[in-house]
DOGUBA-882758 format. One record per residue (C-alpha): residue number from 0; residue in three letters; z, x, y. Coordinates in nm, 3 decimals. Layout:
<nodes>
k / r / pz / px / py
NUM / ALA / Z / X / Y
...
</nodes>
This chain:
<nodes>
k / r / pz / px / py
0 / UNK / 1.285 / -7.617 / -1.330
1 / UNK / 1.303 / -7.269 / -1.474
2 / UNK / 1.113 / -7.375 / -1.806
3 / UNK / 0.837 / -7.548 / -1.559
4 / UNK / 0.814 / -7.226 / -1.387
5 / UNK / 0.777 / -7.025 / -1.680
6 / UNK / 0.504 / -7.259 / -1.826
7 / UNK / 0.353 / -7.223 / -1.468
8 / UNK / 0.292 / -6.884 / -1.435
9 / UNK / 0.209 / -6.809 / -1.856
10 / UNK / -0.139 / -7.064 / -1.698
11 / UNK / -0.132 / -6.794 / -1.436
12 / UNK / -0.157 / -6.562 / -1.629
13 / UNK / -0.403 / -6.667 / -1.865
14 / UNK / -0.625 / -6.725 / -1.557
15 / UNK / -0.592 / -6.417 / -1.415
16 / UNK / -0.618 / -6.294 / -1.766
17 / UNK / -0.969 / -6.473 / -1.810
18 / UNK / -1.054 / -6.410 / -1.476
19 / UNK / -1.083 / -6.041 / -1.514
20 / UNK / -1.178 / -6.026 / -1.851
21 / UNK / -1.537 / -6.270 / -1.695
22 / UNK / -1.562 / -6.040 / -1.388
23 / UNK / -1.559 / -5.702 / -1.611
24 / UNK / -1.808 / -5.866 / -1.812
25 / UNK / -2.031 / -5.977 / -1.519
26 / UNK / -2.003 / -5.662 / -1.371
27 / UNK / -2.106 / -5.455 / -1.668
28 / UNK / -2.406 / -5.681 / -1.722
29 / UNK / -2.518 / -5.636 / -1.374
30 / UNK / -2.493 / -5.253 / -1.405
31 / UNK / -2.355 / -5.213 / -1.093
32 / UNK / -1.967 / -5.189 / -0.919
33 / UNK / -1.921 / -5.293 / -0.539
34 / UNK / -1.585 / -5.173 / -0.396
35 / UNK / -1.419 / -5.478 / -0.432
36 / UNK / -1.544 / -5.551 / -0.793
37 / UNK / -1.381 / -5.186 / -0.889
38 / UNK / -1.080 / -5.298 / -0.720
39 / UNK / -1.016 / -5.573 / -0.960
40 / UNK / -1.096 / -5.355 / -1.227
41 / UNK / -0.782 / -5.161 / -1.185
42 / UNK / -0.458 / -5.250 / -1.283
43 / UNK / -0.144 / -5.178 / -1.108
44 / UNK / 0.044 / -4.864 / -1.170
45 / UNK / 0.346 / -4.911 / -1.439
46 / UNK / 0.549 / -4.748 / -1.209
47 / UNK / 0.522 / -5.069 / -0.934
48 / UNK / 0.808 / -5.279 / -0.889
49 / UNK / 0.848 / -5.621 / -1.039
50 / UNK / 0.539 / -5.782 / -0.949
51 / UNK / 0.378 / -5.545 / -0.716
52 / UNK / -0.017 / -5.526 / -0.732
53 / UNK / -0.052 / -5.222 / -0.558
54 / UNK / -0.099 / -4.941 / -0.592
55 / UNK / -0.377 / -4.994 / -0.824
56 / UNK / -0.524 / -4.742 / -1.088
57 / UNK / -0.913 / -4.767 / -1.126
58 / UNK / -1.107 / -4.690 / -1.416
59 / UNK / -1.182 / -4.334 / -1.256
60 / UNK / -0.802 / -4.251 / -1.213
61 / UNK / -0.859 / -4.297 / -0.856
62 / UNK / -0.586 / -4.510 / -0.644
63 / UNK / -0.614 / -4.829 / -0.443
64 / UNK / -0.312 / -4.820 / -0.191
65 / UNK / -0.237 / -5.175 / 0.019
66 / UNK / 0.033 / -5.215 / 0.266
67 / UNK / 0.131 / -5.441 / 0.500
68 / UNK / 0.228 / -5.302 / 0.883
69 / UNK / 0.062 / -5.517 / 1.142
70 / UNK / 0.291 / -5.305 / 1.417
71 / UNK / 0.190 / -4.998 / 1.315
72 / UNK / -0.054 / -4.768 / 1.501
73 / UNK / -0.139 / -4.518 / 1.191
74 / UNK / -0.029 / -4.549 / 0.818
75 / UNK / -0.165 / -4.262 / 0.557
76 / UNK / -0.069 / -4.203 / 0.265
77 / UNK / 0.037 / -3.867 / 0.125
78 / UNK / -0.017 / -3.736 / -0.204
79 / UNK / -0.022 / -3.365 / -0.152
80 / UNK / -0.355 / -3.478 / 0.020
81 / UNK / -0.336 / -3.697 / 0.355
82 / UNK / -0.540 / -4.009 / 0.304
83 / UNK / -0.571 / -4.221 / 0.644
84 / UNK / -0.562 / -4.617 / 0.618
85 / UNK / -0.777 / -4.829 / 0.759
86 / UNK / -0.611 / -5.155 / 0.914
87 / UNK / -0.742 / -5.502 / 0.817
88 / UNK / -0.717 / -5.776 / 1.075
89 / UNK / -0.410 / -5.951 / 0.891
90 / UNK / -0.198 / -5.609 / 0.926
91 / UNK / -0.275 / -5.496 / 0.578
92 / UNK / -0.395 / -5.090 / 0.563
93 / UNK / -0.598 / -4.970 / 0.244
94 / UNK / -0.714 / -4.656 / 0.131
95 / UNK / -0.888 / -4.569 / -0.177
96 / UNK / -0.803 / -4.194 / -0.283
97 / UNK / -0.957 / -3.919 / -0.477
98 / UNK / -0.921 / -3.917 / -0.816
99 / UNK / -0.522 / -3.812 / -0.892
100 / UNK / -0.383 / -3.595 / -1.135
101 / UNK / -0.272 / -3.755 / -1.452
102 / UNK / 0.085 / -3.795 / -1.498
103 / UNK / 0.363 / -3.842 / -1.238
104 / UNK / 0.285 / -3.718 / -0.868
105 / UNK / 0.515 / -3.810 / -0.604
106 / UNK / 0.370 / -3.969 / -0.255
107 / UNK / 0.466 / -4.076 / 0.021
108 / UNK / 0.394 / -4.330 / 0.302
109 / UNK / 0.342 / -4.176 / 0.624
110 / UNK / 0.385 / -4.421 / 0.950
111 / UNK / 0.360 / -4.327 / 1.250
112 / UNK / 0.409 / -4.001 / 1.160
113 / UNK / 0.740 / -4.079 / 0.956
114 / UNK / 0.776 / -4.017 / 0.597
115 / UNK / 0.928 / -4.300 / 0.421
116 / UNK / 0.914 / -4.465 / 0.058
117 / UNK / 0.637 / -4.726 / -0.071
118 / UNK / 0.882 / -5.050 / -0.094
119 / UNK / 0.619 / -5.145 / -0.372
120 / UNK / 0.695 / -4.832 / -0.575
121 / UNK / 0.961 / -4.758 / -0.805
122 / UNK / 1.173 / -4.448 / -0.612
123 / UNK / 1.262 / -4.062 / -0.701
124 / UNK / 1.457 / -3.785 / -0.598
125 / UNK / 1.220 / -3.538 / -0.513
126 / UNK / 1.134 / -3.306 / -0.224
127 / UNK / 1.489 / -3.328 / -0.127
128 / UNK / 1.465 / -3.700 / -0.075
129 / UNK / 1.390 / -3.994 / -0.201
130 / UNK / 1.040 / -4.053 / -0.265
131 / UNK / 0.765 / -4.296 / -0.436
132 / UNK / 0.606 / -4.211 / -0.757
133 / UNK / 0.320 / -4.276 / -0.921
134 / UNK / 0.289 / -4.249 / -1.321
135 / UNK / -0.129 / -4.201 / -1.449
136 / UNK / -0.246 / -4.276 / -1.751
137 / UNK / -0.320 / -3.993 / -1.942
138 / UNK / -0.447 / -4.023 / -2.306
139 / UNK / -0.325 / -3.687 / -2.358
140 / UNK / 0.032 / -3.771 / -2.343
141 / UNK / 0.119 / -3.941 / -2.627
142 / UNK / 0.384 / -3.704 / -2.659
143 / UNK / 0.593 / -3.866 / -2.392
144 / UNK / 0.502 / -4.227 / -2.471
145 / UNK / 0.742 / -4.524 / -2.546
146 / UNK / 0.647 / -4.523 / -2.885
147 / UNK / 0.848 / -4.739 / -3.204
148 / UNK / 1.015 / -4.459 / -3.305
149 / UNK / 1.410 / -4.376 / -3.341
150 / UNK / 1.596 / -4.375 / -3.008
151 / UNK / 1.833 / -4.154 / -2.866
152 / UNK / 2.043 / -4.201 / -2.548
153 / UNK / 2.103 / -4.117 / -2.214
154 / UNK / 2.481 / -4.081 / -2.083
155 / UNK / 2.550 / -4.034 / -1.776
156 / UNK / 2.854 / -3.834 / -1.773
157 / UNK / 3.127 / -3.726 / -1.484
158 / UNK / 3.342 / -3.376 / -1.497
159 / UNK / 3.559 / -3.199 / -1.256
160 / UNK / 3.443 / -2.824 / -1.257
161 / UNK / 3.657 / -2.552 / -1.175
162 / UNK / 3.383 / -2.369 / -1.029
163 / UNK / 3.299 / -2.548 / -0.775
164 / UNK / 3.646 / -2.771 / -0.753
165 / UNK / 3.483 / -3.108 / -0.715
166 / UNK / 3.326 / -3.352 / -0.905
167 / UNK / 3.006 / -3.331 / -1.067
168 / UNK / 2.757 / -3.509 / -1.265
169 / UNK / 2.507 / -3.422 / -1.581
170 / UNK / 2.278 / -3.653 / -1.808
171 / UNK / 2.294 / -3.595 / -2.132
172 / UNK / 2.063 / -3.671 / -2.421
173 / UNK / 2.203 / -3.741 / -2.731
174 / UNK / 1.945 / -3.758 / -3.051
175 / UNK / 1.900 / -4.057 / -3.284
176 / UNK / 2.175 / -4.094 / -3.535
177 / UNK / 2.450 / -3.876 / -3.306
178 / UNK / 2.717 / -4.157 / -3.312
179 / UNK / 2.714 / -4.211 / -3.689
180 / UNK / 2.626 / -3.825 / -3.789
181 / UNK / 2.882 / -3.563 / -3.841
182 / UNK / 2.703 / -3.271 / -3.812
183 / UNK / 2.692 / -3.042 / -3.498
184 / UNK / 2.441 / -3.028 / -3.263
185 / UNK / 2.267 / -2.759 / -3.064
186 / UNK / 2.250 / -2.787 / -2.698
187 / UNK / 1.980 / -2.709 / -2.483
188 / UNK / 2.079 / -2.663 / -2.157
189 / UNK / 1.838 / -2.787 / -1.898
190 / UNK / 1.748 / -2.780 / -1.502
191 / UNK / 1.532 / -2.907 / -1.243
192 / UNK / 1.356 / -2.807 / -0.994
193 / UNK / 1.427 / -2.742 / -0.609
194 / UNK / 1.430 / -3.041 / -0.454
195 / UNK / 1.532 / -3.259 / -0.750
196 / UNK / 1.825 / -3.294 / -0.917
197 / UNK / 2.011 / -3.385 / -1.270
198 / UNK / 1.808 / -3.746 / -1.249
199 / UNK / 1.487 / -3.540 / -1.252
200 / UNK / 1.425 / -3.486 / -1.672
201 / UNK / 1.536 / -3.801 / -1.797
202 / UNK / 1.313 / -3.997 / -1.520
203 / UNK / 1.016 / -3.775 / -1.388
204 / UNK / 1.014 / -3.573 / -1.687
205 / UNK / 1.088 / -3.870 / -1.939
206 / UNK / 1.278 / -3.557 / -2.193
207 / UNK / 1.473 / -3.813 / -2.396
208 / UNK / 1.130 / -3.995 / -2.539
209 / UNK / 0.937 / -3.632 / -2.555
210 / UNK / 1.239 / -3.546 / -2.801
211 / UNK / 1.260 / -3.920 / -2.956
212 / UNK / 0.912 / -3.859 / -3.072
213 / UNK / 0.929 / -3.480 / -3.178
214 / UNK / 1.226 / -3.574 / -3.397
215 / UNK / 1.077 / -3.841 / -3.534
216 / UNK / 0.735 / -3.629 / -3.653
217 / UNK / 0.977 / -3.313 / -3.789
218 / UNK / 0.857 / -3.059 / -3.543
219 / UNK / 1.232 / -2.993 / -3.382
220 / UNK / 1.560 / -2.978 / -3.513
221 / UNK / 1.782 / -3.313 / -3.388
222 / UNK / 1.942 / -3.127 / -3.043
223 / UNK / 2.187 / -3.257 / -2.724
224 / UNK / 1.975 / -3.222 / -2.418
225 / UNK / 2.262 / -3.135 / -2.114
226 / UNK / 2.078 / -3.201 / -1.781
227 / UNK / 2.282 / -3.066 / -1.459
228 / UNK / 2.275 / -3.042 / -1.083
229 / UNK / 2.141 / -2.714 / -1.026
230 / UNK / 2.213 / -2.789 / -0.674
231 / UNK / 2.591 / -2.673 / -0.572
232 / UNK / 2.818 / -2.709 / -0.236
233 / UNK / 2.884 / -2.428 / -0.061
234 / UNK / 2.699 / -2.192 / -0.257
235 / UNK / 2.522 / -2.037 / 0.078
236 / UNK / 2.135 / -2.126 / 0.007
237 / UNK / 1.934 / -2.286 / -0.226
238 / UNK / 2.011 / -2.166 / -0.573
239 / UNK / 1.691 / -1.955 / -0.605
240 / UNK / 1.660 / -1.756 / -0.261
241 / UNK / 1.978 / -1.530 / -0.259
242 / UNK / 2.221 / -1.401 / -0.501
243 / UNK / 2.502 / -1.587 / -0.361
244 / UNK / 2.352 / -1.927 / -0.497
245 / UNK / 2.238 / -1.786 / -0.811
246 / UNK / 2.604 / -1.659 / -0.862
247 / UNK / 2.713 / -2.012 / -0.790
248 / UNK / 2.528 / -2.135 / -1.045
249 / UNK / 2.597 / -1.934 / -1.330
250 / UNK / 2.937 / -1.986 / -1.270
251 / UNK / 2.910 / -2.347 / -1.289
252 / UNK / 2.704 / -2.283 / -1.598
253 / UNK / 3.014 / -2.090 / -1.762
254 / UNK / 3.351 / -2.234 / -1.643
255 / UNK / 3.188 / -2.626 / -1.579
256 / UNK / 2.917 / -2.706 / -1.759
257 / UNK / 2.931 / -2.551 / -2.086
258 / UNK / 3.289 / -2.615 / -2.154
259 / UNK / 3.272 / -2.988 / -2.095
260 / UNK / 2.941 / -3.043 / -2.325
261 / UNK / 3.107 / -2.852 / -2.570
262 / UNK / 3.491 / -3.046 / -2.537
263 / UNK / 3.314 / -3.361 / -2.477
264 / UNK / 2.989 / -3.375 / -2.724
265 / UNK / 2.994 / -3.300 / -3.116
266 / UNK / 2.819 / -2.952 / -3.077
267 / UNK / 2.809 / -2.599 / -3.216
268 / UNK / 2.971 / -2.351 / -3.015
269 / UNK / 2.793 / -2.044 / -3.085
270 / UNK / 2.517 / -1.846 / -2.904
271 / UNK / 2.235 / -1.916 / -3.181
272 / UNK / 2.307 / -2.311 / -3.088
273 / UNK / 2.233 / -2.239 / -2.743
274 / UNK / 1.941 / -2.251 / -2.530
275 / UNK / 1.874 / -2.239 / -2.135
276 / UNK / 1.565 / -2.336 / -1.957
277 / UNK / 1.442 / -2.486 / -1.634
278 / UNK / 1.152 / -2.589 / -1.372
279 / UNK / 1.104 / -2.369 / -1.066
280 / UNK / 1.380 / -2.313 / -0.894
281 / UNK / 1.573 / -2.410 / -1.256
282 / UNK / 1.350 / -2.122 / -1.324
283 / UNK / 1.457 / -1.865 / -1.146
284 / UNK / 1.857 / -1.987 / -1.211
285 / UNK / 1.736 / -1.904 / -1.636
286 / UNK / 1.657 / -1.605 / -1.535
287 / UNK / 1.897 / -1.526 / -1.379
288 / UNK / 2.209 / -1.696 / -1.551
289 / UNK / 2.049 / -1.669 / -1.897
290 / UNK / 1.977 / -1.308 / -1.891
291 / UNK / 2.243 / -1.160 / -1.735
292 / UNK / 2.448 / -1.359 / -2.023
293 / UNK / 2.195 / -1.321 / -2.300
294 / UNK / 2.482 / -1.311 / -2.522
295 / UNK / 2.568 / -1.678 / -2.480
296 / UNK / 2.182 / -1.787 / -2.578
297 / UNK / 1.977 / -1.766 / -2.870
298 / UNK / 1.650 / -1.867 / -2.625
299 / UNK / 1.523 / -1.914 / -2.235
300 / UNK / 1.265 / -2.085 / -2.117
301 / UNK / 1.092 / -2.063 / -1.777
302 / UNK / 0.879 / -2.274 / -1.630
303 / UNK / 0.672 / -2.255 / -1.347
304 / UNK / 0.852 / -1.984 / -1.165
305 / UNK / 0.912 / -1.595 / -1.135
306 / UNK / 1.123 / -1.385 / -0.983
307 / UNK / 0.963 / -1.301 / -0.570
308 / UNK / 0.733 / -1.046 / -0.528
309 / UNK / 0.801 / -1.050 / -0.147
310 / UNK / 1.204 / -1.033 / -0.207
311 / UNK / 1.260 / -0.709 / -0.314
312 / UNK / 1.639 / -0.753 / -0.217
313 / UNK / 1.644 / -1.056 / -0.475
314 / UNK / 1.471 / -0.908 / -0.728
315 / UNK / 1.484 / -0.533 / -0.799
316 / UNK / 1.900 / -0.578 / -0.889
317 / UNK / 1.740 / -0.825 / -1.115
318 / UNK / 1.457 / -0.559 / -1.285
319 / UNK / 1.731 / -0.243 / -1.250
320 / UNK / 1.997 / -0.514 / -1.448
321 / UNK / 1.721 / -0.568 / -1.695
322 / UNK / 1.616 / -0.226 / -1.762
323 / UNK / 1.928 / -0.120 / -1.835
324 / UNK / 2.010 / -0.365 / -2.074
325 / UNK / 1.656 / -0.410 / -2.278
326 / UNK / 1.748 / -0.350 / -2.636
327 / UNK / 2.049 / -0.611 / -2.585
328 / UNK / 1.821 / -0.873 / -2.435
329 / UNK / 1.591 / -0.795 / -2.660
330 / UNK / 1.853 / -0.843 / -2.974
331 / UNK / 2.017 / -1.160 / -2.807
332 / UNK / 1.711 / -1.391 / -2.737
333 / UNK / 1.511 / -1.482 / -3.008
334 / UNK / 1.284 / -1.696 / -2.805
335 / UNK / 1.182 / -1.585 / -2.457
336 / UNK / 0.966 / -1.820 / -2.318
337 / UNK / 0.734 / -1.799 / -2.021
338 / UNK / 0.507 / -2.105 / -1.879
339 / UNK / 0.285 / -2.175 / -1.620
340 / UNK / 0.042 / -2.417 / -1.468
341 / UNK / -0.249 / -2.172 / -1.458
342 / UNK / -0.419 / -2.034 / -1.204
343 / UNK / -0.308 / -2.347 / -0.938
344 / UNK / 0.048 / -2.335 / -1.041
345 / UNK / 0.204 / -2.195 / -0.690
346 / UNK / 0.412 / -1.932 / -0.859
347 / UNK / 0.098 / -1.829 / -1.083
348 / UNK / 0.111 / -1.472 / -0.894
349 / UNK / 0.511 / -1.409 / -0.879
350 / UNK / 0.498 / -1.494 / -1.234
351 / UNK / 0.217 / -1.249 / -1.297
352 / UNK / 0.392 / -0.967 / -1.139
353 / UNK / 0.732 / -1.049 / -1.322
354 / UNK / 0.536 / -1.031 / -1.638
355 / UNK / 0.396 / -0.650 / -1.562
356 / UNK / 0.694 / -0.527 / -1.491
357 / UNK / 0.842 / -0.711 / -1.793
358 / UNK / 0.533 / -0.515 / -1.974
359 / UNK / 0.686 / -0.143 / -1.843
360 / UNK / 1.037 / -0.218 / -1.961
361 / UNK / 0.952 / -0.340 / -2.271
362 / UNK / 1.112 / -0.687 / -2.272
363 / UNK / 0.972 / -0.900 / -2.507
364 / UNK / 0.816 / -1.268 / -2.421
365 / UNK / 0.593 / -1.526 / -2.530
366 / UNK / 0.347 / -1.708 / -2.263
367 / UNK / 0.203 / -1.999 / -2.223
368 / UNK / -0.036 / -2.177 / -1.990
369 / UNK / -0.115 / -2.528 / -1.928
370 / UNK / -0.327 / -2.665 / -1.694
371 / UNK / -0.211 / -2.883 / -1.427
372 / UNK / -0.034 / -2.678 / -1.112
373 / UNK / 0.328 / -2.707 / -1.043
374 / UNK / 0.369 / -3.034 / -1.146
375 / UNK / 0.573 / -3.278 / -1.345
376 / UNK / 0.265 / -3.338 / -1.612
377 / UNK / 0.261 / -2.956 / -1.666
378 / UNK / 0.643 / -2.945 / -1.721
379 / UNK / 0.636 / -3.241 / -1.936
380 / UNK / 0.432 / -3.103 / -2.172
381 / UNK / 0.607 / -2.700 / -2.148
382 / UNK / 0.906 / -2.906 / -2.282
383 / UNK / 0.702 / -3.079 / -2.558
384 / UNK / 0.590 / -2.714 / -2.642
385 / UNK / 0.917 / -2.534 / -2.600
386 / UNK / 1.180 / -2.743 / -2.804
387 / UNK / 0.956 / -2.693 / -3.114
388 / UNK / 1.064 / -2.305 / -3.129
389 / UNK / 1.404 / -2.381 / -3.074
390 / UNK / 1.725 / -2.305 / -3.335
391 / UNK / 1.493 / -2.216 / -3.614
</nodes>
């Protein structure tokens, strides 16, 4: 039976194969698309479930969405951007969106006013929940591809930290070659975003192939990639808004997370081996963390983020701390490394301001800017530029 069914749906496949392959053809000949001829154009999004035709990514990087809620008095789907459905008479809703962003955006379905996950979509944590994603072709991103290079791994590792006495989890990337090498490794240490979590690099942010493929062109040094919960109990807030969660964090960073990467992984121990960077809220815990300890890290990158221009209370202990210690910063980091999305990146003007006053001290930085907002394309490709300049 299962040999008949495989045979049976290889002919399906070669139908539908021929079938589209006719219709494209037709199409082009006729010089004109109708809605339904673009529709089976597209091709459904690689980050569907098994099997699932929609959604469906047209030519023009616009979205077909489908979904099937005959109960249901108003379906939309949300991708930043409200789209309304319109309900066929079987129950099925459809909306044809905008054209999206290249990359991975999160979206949502919204029914009935409720938020909830596209059962036809692979799921993330993001937004503080679990949400549906959508991955866009973009011919641009090579860098992140699946491509038949060298593979490293992802582990998945468990610790008890002291500093916050529970249990905690971090993914870790470990380079091609790391179980039969005897060489140590540098570590970058590196966080998420609010909202996300230690899941969010090696899925959304695919960091394990965007390394795979750097190593295997030359252009970085072989490193460990630690990726941690920046997100900690009972540290009053989310790390990022008050002092008390940012404290939290960096003393996860020192008595948890460092010392079991460096009992547990074959890695150099020294400050020049060491890097910190994050996303966003992972941003703002860099800056904070990294350069109040500046002597632990050889580099810092921020992405997307800056410290608040409208929380004074936050920030000026942050400036004071900083001009009082600018020739050590200056001495300790040998890359400083600032990012942003341009001009739509939401933190484009706290970043700008952090940057002036950055200017007046005289702390030294490099920036960058890369179109694309505060977004998971963006960040992709700050970590494709970043790791480059790293342990030189």
């Amino acid at each position: 039976m299962s040999k008949f069914l495989e045979l049976h749906n290889i002919n399906i496949g070669l139908t539908v194969g021929v079938f589209f392959f006719l219709n494209f053809a037709t199409v082009k000949a006729q010089g004109s698309i109708s809605q339904t001829q673009q529709e089976l154009l597209g091709v459904p999004a690689q980050t569907n479930i098994r099997n699932a035709k929609y959604p469906q990514i047209l030519q023009d990087n616009r979205v077909v969405f489908k979904i099937k809620a005959p109960e249901a008095a108003k379906v939309q789907i949300d991708l930043g951007k409200r789209y309304d459905m319109t309900k066929g008479e079987d129950g099925t809703w459809t909306v044809t969106t905008d054209v999206i962003n290249k990359g991975f955006n999160y979206y949502s379905l919204v029914i009935d006013g409720v938020a909830v996950a596209d059962p036809a979509s692979e799921t993330f944590y993001g937004m503080g929940r679990m949400a549906s994603g959508i991955e866009i072709p973009n011919k641009e991103g090579d860098f992140y591809a699946l491509n038949n290079v060298p593979h490293g791994d992802i582990r998945i590792k468990h610790y008890f930290s002291k500093a916050t006495n529970s249990w905690r989890e971090m993914y870790v990337y470990t380079p091609p070659g790391y179980e039969k090498a005897t060489e140590k490794y540098p570590v970058l240490y590196l966080l998420h975003g609010g909202g996300e979590d230690q899941r969010g690099w090696a899925t959304q942010g695919k960091a394990n192939l965007i390394l795979d493929n750097l190593i295997a062109e030359n252009k970085v040094k072989p490193m460990v990639i630690a990726m941690l919960d920046g997100n900690l109990p009972n540290a009053g807030g989310i790390a990022g808004f008050n002092e008390n969660a940012l404290k939290a964090f960096e003393n996860e960073l020192k008595m948890g997370v460092i010392p079991f990467v460096e009992s547990n992984f074959r890695v150099a121990t020294d400050a020049k081996n060491r890097a910190l960077a994050g996303l966003s809220m992972g941003g703002l815990q860099t800056l904070y963390a990294g350069i109040k300890n500046s002597e632990l890290f050889s580099a810092l990158g921020v992405f997307s983020s800056g410290w608040w221009a409208n929380n004074s209370a936050l920030s000026e202990p942050q400036y004071e701390f900083m001009k009082k210690n600018v020739g050590k910063i200056n001495s300790n980091l040998k890359e400083f490394w600032i990012s942003m999305g341009g001009k739509e990146d939401i933190a484009f003007e706290n970043c700008k301001i952090m940057m002036g006053k950055f200017d007046q001290m005289g702390i030294k930085y490099r920036y960058s800017e890369y179109p694309g907002g505060h977004s998971w394309p963006v960040w992709r490709h700050d970590l494709f530029a970043f790791a480059p300049l790293l342990f030189q």
